[in-house]
N, CA, C and O atoms as a GROMACS GRO file, in nm:
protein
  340
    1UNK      N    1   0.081   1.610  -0.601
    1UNK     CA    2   0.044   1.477  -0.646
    1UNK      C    3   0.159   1.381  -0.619
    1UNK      O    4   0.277   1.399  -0.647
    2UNK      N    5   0.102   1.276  -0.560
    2UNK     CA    6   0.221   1.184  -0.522
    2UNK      C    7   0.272   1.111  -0.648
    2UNK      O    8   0.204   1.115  -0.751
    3UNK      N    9   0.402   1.038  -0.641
    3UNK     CA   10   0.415   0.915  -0.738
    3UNK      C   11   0.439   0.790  -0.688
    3UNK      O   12   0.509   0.781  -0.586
    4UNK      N   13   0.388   0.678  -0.746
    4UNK     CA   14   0.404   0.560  -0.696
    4UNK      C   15   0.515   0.448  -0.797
    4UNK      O   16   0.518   0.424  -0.918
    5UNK      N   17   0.603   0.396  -0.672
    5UNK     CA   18   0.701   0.296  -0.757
    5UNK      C   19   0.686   0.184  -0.727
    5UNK      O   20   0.698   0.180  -0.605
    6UNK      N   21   0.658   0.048  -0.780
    6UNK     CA   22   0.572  -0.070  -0.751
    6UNK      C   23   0.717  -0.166  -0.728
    6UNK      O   24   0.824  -0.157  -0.788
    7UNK      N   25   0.672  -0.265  -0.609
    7UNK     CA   26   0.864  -0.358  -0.626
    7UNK      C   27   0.805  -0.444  -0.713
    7UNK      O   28   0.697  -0.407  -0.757
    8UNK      N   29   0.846  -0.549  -0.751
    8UNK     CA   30   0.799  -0.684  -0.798
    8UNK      C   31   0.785  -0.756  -0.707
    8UNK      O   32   0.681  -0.817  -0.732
    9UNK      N   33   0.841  -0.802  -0.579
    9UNK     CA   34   0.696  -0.847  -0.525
    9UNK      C   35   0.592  -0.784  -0.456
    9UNK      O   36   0.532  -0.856  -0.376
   10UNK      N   37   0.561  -0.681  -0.465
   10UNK     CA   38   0.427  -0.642  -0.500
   10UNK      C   39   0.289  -0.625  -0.607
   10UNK      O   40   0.169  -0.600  -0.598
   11UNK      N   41   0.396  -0.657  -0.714
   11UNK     CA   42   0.355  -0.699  -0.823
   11UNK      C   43   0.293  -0.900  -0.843
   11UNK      O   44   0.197  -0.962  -0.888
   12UNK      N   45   0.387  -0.919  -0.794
   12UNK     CA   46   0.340  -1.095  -0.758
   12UNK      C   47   0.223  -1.129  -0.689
   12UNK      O   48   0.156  -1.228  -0.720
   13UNK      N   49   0.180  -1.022  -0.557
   13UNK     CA   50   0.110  -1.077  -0.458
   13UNK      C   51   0.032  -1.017  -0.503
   13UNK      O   52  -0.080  -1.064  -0.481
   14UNK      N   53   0.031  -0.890  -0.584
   14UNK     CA   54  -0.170  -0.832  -0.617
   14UNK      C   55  -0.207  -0.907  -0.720
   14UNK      O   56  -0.330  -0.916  -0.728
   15UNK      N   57  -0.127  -0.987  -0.834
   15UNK     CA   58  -0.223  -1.036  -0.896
   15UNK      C   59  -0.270  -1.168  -0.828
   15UNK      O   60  -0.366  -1.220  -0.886
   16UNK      N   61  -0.225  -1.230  -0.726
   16UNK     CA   62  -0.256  -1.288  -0.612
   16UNK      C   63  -0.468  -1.257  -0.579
   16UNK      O   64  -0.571  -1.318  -0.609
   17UNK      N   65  -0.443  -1.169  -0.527
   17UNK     CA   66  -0.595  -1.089  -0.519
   17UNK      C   67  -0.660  -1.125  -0.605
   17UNK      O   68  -0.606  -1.140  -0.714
   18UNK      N   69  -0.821  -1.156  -0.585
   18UNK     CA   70  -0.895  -1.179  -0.615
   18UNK      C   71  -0.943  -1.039  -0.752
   18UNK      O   72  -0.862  -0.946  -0.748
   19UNK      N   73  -1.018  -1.025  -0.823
   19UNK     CA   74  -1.046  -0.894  -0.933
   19UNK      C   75  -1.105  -0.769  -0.850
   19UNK      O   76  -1.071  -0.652  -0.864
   20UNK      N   77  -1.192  -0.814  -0.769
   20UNK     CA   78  -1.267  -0.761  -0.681
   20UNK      C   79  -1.123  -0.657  -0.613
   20UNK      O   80  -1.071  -0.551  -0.648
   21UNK      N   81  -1.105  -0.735  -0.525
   21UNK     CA   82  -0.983  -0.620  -0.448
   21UNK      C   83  -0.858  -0.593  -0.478
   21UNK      O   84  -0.771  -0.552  -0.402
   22UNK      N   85  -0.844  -0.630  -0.654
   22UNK     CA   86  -0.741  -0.547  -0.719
   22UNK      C   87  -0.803  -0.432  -0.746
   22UNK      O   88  -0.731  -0.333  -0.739
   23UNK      N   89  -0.965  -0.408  -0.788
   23UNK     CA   90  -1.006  -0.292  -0.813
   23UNK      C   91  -1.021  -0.205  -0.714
   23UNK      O   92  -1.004  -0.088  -0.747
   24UNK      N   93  -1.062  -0.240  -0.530
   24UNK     CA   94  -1.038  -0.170  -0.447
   24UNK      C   95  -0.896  -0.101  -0.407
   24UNK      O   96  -0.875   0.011  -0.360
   25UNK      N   97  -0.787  -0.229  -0.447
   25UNK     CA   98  -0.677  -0.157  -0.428
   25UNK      C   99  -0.618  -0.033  -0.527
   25UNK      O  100  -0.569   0.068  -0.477
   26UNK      N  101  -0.628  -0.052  -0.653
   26UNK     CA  102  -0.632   0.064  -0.724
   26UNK      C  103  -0.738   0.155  -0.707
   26UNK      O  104  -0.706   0.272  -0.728
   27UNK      N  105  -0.833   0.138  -0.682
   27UNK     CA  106  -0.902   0.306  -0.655
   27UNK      C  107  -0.864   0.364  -0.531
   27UNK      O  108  -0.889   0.484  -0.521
   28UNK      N  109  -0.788   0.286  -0.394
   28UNK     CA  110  -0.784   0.324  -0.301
   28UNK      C  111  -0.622   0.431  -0.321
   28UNK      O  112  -0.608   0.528  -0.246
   29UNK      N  113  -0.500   0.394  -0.440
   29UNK     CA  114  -0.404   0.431  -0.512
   29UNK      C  115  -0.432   0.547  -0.566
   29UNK      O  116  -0.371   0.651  -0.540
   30UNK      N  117  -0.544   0.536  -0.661
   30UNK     CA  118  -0.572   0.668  -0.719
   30UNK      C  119  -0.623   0.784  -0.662
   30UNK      O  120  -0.596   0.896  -0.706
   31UNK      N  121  -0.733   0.753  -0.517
   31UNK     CA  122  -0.725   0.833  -0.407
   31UNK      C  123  -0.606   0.859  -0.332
   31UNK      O  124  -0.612   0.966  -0.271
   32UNK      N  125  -0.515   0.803  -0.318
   32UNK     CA  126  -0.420   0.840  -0.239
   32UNK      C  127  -0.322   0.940  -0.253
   32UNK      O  128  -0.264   1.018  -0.177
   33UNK      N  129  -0.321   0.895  -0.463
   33UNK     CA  130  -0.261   0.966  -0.520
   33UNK      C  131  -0.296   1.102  -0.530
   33UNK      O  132  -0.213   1.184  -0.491
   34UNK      N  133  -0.412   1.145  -0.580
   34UNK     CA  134  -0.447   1.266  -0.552
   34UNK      C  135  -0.500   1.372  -0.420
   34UNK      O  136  -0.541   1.488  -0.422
   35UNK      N  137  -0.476   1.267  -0.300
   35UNK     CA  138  -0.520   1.354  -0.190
   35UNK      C  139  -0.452   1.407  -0.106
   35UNK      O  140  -0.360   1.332  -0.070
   36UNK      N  141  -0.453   1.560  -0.026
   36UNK     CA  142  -0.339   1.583  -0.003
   36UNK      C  143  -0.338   1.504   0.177
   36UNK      O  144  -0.239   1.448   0.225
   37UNK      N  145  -0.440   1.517   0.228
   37UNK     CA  146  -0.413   1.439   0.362
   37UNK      C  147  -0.477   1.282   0.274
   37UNK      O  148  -0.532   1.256   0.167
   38UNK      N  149  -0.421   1.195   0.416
   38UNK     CA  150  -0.450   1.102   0.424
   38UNK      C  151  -0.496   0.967   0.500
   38UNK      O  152  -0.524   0.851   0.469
   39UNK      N  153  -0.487   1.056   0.632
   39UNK     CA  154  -0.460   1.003   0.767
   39UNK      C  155  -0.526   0.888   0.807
   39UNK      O  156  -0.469   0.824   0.896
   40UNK      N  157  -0.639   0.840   0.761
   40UNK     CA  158  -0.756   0.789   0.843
   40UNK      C  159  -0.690   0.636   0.807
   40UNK      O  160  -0.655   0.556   0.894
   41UNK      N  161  -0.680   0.606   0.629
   41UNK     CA  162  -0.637   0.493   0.640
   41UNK      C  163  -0.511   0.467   0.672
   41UNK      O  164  -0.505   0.352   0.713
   42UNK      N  165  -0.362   0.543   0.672
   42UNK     CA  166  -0.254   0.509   0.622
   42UNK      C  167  -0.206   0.526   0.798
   42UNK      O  168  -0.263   0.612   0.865
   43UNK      N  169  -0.088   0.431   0.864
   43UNK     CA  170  -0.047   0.407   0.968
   43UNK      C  171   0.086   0.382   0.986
   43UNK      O  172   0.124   0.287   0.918
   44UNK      N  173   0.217   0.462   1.090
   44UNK     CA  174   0.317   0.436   1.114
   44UNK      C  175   0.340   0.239   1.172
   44UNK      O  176   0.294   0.168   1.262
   45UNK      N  177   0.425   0.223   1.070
   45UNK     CA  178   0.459   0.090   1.108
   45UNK      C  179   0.592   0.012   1.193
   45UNK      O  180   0.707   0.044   1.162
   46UNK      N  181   0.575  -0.055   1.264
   46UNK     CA  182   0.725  -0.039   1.353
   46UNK      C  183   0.821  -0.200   1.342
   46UNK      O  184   0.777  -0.279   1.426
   47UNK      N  185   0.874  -0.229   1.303
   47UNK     CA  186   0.980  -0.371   1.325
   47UNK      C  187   0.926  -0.392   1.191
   47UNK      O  188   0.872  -0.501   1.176
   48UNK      N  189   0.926  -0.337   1.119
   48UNK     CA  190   0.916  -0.418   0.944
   48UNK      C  191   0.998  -0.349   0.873
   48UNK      O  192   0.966  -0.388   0.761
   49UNK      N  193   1.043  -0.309   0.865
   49UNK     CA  194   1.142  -0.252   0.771
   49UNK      C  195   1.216  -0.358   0.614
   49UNK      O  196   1.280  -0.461   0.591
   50UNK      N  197   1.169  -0.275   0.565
   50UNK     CA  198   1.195  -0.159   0.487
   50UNK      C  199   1.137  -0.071   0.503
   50UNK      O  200   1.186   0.042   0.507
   51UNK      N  201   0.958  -0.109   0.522
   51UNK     CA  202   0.828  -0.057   0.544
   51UNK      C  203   0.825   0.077   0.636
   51UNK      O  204   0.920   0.087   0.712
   52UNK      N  205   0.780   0.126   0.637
   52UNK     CA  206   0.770   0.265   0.720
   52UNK      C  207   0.620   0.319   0.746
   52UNK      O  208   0.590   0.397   0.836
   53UNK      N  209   0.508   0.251   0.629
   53UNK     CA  210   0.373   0.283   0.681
   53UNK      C  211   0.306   0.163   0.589
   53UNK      O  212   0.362   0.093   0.505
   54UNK      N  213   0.164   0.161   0.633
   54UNK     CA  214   0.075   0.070   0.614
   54UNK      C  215  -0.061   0.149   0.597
   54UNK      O  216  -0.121   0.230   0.667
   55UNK      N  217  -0.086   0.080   0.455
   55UNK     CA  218  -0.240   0.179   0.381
   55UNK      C  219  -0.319   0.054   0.410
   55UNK      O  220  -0.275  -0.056   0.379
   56UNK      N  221  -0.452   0.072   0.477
   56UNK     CA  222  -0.586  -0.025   0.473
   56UNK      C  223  -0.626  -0.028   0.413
   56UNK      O  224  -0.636   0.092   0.390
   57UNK      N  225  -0.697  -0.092   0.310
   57UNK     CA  226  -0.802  -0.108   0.213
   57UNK      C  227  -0.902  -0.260   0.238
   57UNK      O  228  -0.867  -0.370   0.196
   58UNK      N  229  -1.031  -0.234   0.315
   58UNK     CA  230  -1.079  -0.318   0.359
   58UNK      C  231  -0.972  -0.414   0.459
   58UNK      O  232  -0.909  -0.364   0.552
   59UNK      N  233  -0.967  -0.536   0.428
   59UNK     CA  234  -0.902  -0.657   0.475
   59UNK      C  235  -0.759  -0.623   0.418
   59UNK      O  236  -0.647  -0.639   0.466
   60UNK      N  237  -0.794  -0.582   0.325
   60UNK     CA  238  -0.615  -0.591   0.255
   60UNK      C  239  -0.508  -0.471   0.327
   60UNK      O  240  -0.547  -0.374   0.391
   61UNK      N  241  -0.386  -0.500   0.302
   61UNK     CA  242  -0.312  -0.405   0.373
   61UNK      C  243  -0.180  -0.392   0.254
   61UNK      O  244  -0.146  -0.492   0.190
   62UNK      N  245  -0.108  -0.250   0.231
   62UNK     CA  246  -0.001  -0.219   0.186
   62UNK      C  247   0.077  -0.198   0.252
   62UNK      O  248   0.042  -0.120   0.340
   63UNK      N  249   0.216  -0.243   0.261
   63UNK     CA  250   0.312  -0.163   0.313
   63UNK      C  251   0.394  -0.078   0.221
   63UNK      O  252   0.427  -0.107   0.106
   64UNK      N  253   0.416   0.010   0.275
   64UNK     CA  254   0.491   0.123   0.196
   64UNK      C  255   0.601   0.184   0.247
   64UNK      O  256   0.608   0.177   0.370
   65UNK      N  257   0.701   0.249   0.185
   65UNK     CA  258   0.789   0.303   0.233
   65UNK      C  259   0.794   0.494   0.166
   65UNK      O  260   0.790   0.518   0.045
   66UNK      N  261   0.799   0.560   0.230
   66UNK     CA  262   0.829   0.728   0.172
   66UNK      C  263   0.975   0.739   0.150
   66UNK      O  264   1.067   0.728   0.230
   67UNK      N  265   0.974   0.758   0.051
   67UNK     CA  266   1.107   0.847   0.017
   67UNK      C  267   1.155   1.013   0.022
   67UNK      O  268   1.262   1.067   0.049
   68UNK      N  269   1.014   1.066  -0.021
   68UNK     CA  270   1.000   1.183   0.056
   68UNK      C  271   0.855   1.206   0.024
   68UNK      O  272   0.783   1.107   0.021
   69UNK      N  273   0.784   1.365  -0.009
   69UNK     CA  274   0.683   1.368   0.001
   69UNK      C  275   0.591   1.322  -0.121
   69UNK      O  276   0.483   1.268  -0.098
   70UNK      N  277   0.628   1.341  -0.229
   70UNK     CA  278   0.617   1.313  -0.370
   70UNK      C  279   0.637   1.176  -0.392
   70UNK      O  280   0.546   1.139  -0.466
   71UNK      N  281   0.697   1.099  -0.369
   71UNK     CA  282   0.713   0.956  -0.407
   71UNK      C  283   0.745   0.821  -0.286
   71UNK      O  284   0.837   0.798  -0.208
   72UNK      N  285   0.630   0.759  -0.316
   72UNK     CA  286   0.622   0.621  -0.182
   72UNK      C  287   0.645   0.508  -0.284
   72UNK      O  288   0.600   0.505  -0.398
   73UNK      N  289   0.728   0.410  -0.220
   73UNK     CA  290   0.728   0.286  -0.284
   73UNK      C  291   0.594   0.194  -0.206
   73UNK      O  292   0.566   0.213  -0.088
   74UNK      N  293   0.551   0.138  -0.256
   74UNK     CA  294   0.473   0.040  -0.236
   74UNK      C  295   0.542  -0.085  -0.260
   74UNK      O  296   0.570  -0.130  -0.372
   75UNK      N  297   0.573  -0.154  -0.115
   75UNK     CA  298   0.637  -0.290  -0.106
   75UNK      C  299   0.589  -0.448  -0.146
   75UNK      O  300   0.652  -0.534  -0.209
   76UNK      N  301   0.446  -0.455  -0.083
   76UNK     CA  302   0.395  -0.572  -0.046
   76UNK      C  303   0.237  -0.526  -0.004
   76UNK      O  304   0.208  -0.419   0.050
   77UNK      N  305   0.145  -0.630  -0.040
   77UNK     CA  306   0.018  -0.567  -0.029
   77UNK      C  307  -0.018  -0.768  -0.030
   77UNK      O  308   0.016  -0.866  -0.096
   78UNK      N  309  -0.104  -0.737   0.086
   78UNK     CA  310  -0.144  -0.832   0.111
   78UNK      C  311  -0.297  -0.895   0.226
   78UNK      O  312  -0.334  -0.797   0.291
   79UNK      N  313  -0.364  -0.992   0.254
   79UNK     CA  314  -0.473  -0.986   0.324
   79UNK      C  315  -0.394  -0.981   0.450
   79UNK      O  316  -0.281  -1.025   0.468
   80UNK      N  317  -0.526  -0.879   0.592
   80UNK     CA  318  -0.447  -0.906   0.678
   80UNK      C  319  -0.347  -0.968   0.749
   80UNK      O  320  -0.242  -0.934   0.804
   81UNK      N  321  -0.432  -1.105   0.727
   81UNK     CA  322  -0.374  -1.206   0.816
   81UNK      C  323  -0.217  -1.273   0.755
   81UNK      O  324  -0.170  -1.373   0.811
   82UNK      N  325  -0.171  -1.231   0.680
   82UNK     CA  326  -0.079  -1.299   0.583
   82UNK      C  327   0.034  -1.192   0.573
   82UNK      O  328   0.153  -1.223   0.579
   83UNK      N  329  -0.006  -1.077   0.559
   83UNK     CA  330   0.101  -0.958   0.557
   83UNK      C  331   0.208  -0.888   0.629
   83UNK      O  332   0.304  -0.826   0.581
   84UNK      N  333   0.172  -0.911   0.770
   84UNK     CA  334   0.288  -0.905   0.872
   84UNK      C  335   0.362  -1.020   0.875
   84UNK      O  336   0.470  -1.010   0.934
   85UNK      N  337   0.330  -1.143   0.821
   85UNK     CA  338   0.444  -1.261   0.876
   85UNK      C  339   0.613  -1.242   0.798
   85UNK      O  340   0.704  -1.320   0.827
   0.00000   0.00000   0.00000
């Protein structure tokens, strides 16, 4: 089971989100959390750093960083179009 450590601004930009896709983004968390693959949504990310991968959830996107296998920070979560800038 993974653990998740939230930054504050990631905390800023989800309550940003509409109710609707705060609830997609947490169920897509609580799946993530308990599954052992994950492949389909989650993607190596390149020139963003801190970031190291990127979870889809619909339109919305997380970036995340692994620390190891057990614990990912979750950086920044945001709608596509807005999240890489």
């Amino acid at each position: 089971m993974r653990k998740f450590v939230f930054s504050k601004i990631w905390e800023k930009y989800f309550k940003k989100l509409s109710p609707r896709d705060q609830k997609n983004c947490i169920q897509k968390l609580q799946f993530f959390k308990e599954s052992e693959t994950f492949e389909n949504n989650i993607k190596i990310v390149q020139n963003l750093l801190p970031a190291t991968h990127r979870l889809r959830v619909w339109s919305i996107r997380m970036l995340v960083r692994y620390h190891d296998e057990t614990t990912v920070e979750i950086l920044k979560v945001g709608y596509r179009r807005d999240i890489y800038k």
